[in-house]
VOPAGU-2260 file (C-alpha; in pm, 1 decimal, decimal comma):
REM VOPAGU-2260
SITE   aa  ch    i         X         Y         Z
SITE  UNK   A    0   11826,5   11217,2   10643,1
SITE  UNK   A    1   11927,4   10920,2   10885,6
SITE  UNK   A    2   12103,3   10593,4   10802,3
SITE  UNK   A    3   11874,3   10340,4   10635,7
SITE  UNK   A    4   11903,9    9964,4   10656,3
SITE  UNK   A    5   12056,7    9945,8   10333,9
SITE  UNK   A    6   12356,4   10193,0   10401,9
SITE  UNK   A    7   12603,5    9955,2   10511,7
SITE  UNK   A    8   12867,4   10081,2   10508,4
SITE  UNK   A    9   12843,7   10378,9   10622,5
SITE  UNK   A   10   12610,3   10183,3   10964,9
SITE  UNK   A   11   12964,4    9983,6   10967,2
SITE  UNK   A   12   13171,0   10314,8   11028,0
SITE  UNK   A   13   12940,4   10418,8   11241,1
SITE  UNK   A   14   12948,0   10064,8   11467,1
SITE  UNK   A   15   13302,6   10072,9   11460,7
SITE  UNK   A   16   13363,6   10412,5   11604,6
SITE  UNK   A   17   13100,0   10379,5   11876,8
SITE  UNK   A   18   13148,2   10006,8   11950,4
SITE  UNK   A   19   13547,1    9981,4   11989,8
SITE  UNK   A   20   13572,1    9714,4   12176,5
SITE  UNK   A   21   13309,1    9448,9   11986,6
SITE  UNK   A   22   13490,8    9197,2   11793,5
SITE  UNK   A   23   13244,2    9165,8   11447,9
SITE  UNK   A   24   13377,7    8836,4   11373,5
SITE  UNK   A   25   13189,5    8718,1   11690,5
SITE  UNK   A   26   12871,2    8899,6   11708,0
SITE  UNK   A   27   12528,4    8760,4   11662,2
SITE  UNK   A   28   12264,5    8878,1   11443,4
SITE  UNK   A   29   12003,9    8970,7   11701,8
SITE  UNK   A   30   12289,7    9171,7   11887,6
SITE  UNK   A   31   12424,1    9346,1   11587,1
SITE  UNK   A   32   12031,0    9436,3   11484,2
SITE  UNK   A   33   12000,2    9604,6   11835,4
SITE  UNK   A   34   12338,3    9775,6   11781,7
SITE  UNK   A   35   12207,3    9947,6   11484,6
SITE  UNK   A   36   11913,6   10042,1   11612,2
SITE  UNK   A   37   12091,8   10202,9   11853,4
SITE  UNK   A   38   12256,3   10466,7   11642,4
SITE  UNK   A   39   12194,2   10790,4   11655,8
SITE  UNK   A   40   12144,4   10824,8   11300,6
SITE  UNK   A   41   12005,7   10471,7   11234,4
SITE  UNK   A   42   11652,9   10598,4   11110,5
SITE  UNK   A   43   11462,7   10311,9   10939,2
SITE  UNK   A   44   11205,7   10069,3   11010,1
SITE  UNK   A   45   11297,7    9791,0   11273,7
SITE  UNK   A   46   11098,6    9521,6   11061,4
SITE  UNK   A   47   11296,8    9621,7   10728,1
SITE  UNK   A   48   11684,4    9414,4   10842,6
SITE  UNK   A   49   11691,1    9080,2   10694,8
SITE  UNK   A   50   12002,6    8794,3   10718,1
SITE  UNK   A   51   12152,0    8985,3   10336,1
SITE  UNK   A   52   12141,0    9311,5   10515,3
SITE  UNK   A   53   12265,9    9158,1   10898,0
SITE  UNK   A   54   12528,6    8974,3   10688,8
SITE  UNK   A   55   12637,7    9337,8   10447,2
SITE  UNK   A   56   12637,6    9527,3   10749,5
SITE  UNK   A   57   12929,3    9295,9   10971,2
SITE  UNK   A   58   13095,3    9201,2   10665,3
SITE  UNK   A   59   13158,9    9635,7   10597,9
SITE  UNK   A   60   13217,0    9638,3   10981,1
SITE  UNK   A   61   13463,3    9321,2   10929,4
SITE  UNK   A   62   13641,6    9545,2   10705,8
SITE  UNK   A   63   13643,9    9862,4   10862,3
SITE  UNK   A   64   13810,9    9672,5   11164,6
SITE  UNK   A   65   14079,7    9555,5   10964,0
């Protein structure tokens, strides 16, 4: 069973350990989106992400950085 839209944190610990290097303080909606979609075990709908989920999903990745 993949990683839904609604499994934020667990899409933040995944973002984190394969995108070191991205600041998630600075990242824009559209490119965090296509970063998730990227996953390998992102396995949702791409029409299913909203601004609440966009939002859940860097705020866990905000905190995961800290």
């Amino acid at each position: 069973m993949g990683l839904k839209w609604t499994d934020s944190l667990d899409i933040a610990i995944e973002l984190f350990e394969k995108y070191p290097e991205v600041d998630p303080t600075r990242i824009n909606f559209v490119d965090l989106r296509n970063y998730v979609m990227e996953l390998e075990e992102f396995d949702d709908e791409p029409n299913r992400s909203g601004e609440r989920i966009l939002e859940a999903i860097q705020a866990a990745w905000i905190e995961e950085a800290e």
